[in-house]
N, C-alpha and C positions, 0 to 999 in steps of 0.2 A: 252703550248697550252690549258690543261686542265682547268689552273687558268684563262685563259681571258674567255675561255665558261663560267664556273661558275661566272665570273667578272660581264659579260653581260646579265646573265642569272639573276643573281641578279637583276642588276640594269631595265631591262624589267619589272619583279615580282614589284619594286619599282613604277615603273611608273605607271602599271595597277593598283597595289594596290592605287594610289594619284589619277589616274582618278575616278576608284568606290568613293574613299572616296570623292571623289570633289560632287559628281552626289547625293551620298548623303544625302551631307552639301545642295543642290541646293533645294533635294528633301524635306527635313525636312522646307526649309524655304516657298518653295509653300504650302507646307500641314500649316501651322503657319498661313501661309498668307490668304488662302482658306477659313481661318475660321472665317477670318474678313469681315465683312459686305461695298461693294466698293459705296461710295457715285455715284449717280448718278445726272448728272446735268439737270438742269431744258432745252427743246425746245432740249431734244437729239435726235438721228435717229439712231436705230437698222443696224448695218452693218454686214451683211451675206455673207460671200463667201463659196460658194457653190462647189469649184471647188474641191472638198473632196472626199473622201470615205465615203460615208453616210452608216452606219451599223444602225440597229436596237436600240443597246445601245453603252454608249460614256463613252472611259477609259479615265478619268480629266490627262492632259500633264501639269507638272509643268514645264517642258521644252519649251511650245508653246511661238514662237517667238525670241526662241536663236537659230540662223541659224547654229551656230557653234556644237552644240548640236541634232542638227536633230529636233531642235521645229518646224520647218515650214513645215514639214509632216503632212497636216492639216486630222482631220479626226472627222466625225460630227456623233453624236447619232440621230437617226430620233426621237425617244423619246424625245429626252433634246432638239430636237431645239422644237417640234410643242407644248413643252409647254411652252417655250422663249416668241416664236410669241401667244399663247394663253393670256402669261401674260401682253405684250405689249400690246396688243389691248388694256387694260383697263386700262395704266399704264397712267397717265396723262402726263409723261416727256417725253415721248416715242410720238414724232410726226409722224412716219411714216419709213418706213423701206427700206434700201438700196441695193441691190443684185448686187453681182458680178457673175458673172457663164460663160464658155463656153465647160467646159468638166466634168458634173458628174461624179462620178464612182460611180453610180447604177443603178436599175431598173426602168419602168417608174410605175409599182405602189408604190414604194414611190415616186419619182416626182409625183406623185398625189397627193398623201398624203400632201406633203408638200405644193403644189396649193392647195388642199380644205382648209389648216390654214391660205394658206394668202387669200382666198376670205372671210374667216370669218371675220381676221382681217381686211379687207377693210370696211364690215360691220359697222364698227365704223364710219367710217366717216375720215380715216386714209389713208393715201397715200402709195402705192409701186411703186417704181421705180428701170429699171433695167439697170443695164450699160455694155459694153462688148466691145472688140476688135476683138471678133472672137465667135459664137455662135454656136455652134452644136445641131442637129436637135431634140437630149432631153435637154438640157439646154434650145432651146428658147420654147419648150415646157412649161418648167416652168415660163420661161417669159413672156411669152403672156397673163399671168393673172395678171402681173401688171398695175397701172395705166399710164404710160408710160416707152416704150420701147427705150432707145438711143445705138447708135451704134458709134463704132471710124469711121472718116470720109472714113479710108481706110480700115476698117474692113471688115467680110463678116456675113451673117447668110447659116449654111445648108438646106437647105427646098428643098430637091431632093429624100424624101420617106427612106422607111424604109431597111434595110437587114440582113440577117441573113447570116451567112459563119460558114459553118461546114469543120473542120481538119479530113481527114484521115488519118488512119498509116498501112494500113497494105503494103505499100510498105517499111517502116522503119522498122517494123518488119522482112521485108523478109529480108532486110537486113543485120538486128541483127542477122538473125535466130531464132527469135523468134514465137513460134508456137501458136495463140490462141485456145484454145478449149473452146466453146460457144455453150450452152444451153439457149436455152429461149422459151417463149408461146406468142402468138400472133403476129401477120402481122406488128404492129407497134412497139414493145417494141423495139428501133432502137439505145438503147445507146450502142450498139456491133455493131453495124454497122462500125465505124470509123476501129475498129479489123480485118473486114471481108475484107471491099469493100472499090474501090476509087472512089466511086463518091456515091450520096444517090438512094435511090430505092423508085420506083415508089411510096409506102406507105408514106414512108418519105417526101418525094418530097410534098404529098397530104397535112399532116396534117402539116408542117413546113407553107406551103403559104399559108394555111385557118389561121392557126394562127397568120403570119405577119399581112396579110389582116385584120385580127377581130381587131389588136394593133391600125391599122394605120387608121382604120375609126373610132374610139372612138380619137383617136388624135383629128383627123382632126375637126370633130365634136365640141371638145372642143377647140379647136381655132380658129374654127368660130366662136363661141360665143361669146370668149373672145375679137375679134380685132374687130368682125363684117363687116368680108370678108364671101362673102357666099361661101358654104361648097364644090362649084363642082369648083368655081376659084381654089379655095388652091389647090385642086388635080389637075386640070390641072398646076398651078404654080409648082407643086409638078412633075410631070409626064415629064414635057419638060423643068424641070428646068429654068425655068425661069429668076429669081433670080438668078445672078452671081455675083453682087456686091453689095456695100452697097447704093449707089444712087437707085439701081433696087429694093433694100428690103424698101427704102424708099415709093420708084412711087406703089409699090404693096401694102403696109398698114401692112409689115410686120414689120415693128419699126416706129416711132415719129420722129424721128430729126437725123442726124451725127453731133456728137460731140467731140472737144476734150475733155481732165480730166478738164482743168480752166473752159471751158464753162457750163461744165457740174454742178462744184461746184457752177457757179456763178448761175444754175437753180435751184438749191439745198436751197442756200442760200436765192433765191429770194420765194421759196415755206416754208421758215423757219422764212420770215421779218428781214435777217440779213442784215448788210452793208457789202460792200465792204472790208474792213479790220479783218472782224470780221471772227473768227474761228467755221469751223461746230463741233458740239459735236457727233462726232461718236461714238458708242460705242458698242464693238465683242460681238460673242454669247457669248464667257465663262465667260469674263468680266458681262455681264448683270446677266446672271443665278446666280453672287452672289450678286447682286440686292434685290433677293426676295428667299422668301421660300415654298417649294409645298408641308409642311407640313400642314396636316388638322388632326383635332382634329373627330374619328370617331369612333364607337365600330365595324363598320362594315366596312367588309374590301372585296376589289376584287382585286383577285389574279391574275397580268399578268405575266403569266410564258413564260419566251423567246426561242423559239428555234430559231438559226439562224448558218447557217453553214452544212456540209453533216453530215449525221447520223453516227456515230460509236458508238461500242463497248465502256463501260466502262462507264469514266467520264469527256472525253470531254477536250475540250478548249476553247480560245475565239472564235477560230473559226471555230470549229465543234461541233456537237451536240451528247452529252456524254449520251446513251440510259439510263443506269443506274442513273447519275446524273440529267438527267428531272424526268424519273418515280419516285426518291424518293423526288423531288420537286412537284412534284404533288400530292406524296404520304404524304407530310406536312401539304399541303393545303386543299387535304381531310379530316382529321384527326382533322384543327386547326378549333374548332368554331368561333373563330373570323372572319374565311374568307366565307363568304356568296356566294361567286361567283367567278368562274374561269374562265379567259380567256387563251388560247394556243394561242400565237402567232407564227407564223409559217413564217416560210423565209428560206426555205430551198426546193433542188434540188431532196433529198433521199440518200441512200446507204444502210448499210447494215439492211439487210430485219429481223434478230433476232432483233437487236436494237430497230428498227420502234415496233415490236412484244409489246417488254418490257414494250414501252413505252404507246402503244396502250390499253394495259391490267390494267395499273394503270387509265389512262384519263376513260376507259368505269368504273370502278370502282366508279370512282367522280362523273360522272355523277347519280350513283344510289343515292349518298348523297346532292348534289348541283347542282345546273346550270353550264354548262358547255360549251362556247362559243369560238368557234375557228376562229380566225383572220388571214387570209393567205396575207404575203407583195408580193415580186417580186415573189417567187415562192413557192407552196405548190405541190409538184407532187411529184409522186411515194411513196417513202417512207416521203415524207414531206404529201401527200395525206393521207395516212395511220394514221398520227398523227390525221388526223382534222376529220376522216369520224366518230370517236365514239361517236363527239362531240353532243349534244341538239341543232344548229345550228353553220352554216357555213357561215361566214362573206368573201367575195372575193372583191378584187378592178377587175372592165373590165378588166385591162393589167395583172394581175396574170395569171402565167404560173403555171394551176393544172392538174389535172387528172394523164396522167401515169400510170393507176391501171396498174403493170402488175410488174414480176421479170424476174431477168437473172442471170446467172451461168456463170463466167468465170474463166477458171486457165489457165496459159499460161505454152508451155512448153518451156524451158529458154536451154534446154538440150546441143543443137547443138553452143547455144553462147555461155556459159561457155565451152564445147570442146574446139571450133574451135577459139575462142578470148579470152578465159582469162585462157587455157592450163587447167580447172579443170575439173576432171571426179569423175565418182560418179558408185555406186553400191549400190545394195539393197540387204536386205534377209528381209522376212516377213513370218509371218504364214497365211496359206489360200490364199484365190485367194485375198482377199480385205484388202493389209496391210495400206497404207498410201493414199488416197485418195485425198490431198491437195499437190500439189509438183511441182514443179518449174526443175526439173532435171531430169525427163521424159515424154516418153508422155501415156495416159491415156492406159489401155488397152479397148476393146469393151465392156467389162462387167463394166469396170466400169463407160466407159461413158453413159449406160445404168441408172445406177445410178443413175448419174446428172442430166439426163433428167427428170427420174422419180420425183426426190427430186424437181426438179425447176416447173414442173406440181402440185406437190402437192401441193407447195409452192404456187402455181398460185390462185389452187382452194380455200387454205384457205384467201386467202387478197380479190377475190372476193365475196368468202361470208361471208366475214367482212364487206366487203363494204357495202354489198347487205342489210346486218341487219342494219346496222349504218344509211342507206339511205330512210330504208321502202321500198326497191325495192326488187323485186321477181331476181333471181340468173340471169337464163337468158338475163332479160333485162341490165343490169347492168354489164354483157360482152358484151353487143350492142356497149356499147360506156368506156369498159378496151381495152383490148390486146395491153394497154402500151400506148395508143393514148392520145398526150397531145392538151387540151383546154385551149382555155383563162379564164377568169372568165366569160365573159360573155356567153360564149360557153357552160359553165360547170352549168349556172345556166340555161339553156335553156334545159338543159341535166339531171336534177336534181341531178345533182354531190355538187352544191352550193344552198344557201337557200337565201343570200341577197347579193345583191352587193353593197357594202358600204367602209367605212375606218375604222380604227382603233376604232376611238370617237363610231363609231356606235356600235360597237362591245362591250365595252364599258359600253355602256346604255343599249344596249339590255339584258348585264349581271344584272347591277343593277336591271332592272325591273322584270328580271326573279327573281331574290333574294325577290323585293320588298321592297326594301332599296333604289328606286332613287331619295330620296330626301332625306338621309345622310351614305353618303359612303366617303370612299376614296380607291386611287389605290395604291397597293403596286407590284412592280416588285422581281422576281428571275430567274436564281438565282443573290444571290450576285455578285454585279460587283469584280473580282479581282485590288487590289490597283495600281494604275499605274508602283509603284515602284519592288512589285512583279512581273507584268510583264515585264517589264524593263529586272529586273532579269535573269530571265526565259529565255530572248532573249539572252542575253550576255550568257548565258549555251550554250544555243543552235550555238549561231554563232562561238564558240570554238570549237565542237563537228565538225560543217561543214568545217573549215578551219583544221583540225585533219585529217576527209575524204579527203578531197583536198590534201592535202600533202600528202598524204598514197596512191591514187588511181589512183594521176594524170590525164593524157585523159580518164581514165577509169572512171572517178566520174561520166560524164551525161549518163552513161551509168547502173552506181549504182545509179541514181535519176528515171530511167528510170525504172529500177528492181522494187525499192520503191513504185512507183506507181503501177505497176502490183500486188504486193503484196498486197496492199490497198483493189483490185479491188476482190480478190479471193472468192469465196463461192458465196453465193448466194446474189442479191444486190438490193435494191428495189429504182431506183434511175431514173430521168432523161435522158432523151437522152446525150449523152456526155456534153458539155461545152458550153450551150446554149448564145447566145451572139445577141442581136440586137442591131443594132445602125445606 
C-alpha cells in the first residue's frame, strides 16, 4: 500500500511539476513576444471590452485568450487603457473605437474617467460606438457618451436609479458566539455598525441617501448632455421605470437602433467604406498598447505614486496598500531630483489608522520639498482621506466616495466559539491588571475597555487636527463635517474637504504647473508593477496553502476565513463604512 502512495505521490509531483514548467515555456514566450513591436493595419477600430475588472494599474497576462489557461479573466489597468485611447485619438489607423460593456467591475469615478478620454477622443473628429445584449445602469452610463448606442433586439438597458445594500452580521455573530467589542468617536463613523445592529441607524440612513442622491444627480446630469433627453425625463424614466425593454429604451432615446452582431458589423463596415466581403480590422487593448510607446525623452519627471487597495501594515500587495512600502515610495521621490512633482493617487476605502499615520508623515514631508497633488479615484475616505489631506491640493471626481474623517476600535471576543464549537479553551497568567490587550479568547475587562476608548478618542483627535492643518481649517469646523461622515466629492468640495473636482489628467497638470515644468515633463508611476509571472507564482503558493486549510479544517474552514477577517479588523482602523457597494 505504501509503494502505490509513494507511486502516485510521484507521479502528481510529475504532473505539477510539467504544468509549472509548461506556464513557463508559455510565459518566456509572451515576454519574447511583448518585446516585439505588433504591426498595425491601416482603417483599424480600437475594440474595448469593458466588461473587466478595471483596477488603477494592469499586470500584462501572457495567458490572455487561452481559455484553458484562465486567459479570459479579462482585467483592465485604468491607466493603460486612458493612455490607449489618448494614443488613438491621434493615431491615424485608428478610425474610431468599439465598446462592448454590460457589467463593470468598478466604481463610477473611474467610469468617468474613462468617459472624459473618450469625449476627448471624440474631439478628433473620431467615432465611438457601443454594442451590448444587456447593459447595467453603470455600463450604459459609460455608453451614453458615445456617438451611438445599439442594443440586441431582445436585449435590455437598466435605468431604474441607483442602490446601495449594506450586510449586517451581528445576528451570524450571535450565532458563532461571537462577541464584538467596539470603540468609536462620532454619530457617523458606522463601519461597526454591520457588528452591532441589523438594520442601519438613523445617522446612517442620512448620510448613505444624501450620498446615493449627490451620485445619481451628477449621473443623470451627464446623460442628459450626453443623449440630449432633458434632465427631469430621465428621472422620471428612472423613477417608474419606465424602460422595460429594448423597443422602450429605443421610443425613450436611451440607445439608436436594435441590432443583431451581422447588422451591426454591416453599420460598422458601412462607417469604415468597407464592402460586404471585406473584414473589419479590430484590434484589443493589449494588442494595440504594443503599437506605440509612452516613452518621452524628459529630465523632469512627475511622480504618480499609486495607492489602491485597503491600507495595512508593512509592504502590501497588488491589492492592498502596504503603509511602509508607499512611504518609502514617496520617500524616493522626495529625495530624487529628477522628480519635480508628485501625485498620490488614491483608491482606497482606509484601514489601519498607524499605516494611514506612516504614510501621512512621509507625503507632508514632500510637500515641504515639491508640489504635492492628490488624485482620489472610486474612493479616498477614512484612512484613504488621511493619505490625500497633507497633500498642496486635492483633486476628487463628483462620484468619489471621501471624507470619513473619523476611527474605530474593534476586537472581537471569539472565547465562547472556540469553547462551545471547536472544543478549545484557554487561560491566562499576566503581570498587572493590563497584560495582553489584543485577544480573540476573552473578553475585555472594564479597565481595559476604558483603554480603547481612550486610545480611539485620542486617535480621533490627532486625524482631526491633521486634517484641520492640511485643510487651513480651524479644529472645530472641520469636526462640523468628520465624526466619520462620508461625502461625495462634490459634497466634499462644498465642504472644503476637496480643492477641485477634476480627473486624473487634471491632477496631472496641475503637478507639472505647480513644478513649472508643463511644457517638458513626463509621468512616471510606482511602485513597480510586480511581473505577471511573479504573481502567477505567488497565487499557486497561495491556492496550496488554502486547499492545505480545506483539507485540515473541513466545515470548519468558513468559519477560520471568518476568524481571518476579524483579525484583519483588530486595533484601531481608519476605514470606510463596511463594503460600500452601489449599483
Amino acid at each position: 500500500m505504501g509503494f502505490w502512495k509513494s507511486f502516485f505521490a510521484t507521479l502528481l509531483a510529475l504532473f505539477v511539476f510539467s504544468i509549472i514548467s509548461f506556464f513557463l515555456m508559455i510565459g518566456i514566450i509572451g515576454a519574447l513576444s511583448a518585446e516585439q513591436e505588433v504591426a498595425l493595419a491601416d482603417n483599424s477600430v480600437l475594440r474595448l471590452n469593458l466588461d473587466a475588472q478595471i483596477k488603477e494599474q494592469q499586470v500584462d497576462n501572457p495567458f490572455e485568450g487561452i481559455p484553458v489557461l484562465g486567459g479570459e479573466i479579462l482585467s483592465v489597468g485604468l491607466i493603460e487603457l486612458k493612455e490607449a485611447i489618448r494614443e488613438a485619438k491621434n493615431d491615424p489607423k485608428i478610425k474610431g473605437i468599439y465598446i462592448n460593456i454590460s457589467y463593470p467591475m468598478t466604481g463610477y469615478a473611474t467610469l468617468e474617467e474613462i468617459r472624459l478620454s473618450l469625449l476627448d477622443f471624440k474631439s478628433s473628429g473620431k467615432w465611438v460606438v457601443t454594442y451590448s445584449e444587456m447593459m447595467s445602469e453603470p455600463a450604459y452610463y459609460l455608453a451614453s457618451v458615445s456617438d451611438k448606442v445599439y442594443l440586441h433586439p431582445i436585449g435590455d438597458v437598466e435605468w431604474n436609479g441607483l442602490a446601495i445594500e449594506v450586510s449586517f452580521f451581528k445576528r451570524m455573530f450571535e450565532k458563532l458566539e461571537i462577541k464584538p467589542e467596539v470603540f468609536r468617536v462620532g454619530e457617523f463613523k458606522s463601519a461597526v455598525e454591520p457588528f452591532m445592529l441589523d438594520k442601519m441607524s438613523a445617522e446612517n440612513r442620512l448620510q448613505l441617501t444624501e450620498t446615493i442622491n449627490s451620485i445619481y444627480d451628477y449621473m443623470v446630469t451627464q446623460v442628459s448632455a450626453a443623449r440630449g433627453i432633458d434632465k427631469a425625463k430621465l428621472k422620471e424614466m428612472s423613477d417608474k421605470m419606465l424602460v422595460r425593454n429594448a423597443q422602450q429604451a429605443v421610443e425613450y432615446g436611451l440607445v439608436d437602433s436594435l441590432l443583431y452582431e451581422d447588422e451591426l458589423n454591416a453599420e460598422l463596415k458601412g462607417r469604415l467604406g468597407l464592402g460586404e466581403s471585406d473584414d473589419i480590422k479590430f484590434v484589443k487593448l493589449n494588442k494595440y498598447r504594443k503599437t506605440y510607446s509612452t516613452y518621452k525623452s524628459s529630465k523632469n519627471e512627475v511622480a504618480v505614486i499609486v495607492g489602491d487597495g485597503e491600507i495595512m501594515p508593512g509592504k502590501g500587495d497588488e491589492n492592498t496598500i502596504g503603509g511602509d512600502k508607499f512611504a518609502e515610495e514617496v520617500r524616493k521621490a522626495r529625495e530624487n531630483d529628477k522628480v519635480k512633482a508628485i501625485v498620490i493617487r488614491v483608491n482606497s476605502p482606509g484601514g489601519s489608522f498607524q499605516a494611514s499615520d506612516v504614510m501621512w508623515r512621509e507625503i507632508s514631508l514632500a510637500t515641504k520639498v515639491k508640489p504635492v497633488i492628490a488624485s482620489m479615484g472610486d474612493y479616498a475616505a477614512s484612512g484613504g482621506y488621511y493619505m490625500a489631506m497633507a497633500c498642496d491640493t486635492i483633486v476628487a471626481q463628483p462620484h468619489t466616495i471621501t471624507g470619513s474623517i473619523g476611527i474605530f476600535s474593534v476586537l472581537f471576543d471569539a472565547s465562547a466559539l472556540m469553547t462551545n464549537k471547536l472544543g478549545i479553551t484557554t487561560e491566562q497568567i499576566k503581570t498587572g491588571e493590563f497584560g495582553e490587550m489584543i485577544t480573540i479568547s476573552r473578553s475585555l475587562t472594564d479597565a481595559e475597555k476604558a483603554v480603547w476608548q481612550r486610545k480611539t478618542e485620542e486617535g480621533y483627535e490627532v486625524f482631526t487636527g491633521k486634517a484641520a492643518a492640511g485643510r487651513n481649517m480651524d479644529v472645530e469646523e472641520l469636526k462640523k463635517v468628520a465624526s466619520g461622515r462620508v461625502w461625495t466629492g462634490t459634497q466634499a468640495k462644498e465642504r472644503g474637504l476637496v480643492d477641485v473636482l477634476g480627473n486624473f489628467d487634471d491632477a496631472i497638470a496641475l503637478a507639472a504647473k505647480a513644478a513649472g515644468i508643463e511644457d517638458d515633463y513626463k509621468v512616471k508611476y510606482y511602485p513597480r508593477k510586480q511581473p505577471f509571472f511573479a504573481e502567477l507564482m505567488s497565487q499557486l503558493e497561495e491556492n496550496a496553502k488554502v486547499n492545505a486549510l480545506k483539507e485540515e479544517l473541513g466545515v470548519y474552514y468558513p468559519m477560520y476565513l471568518q476568524l481571518q477577517r476579524v483579525q484583519q479588523l483588530h486595533g484601531m482602523q481608519a476605514r470606510i463604512p463596511y463594503e460600500l457597494s452601489i449599483h
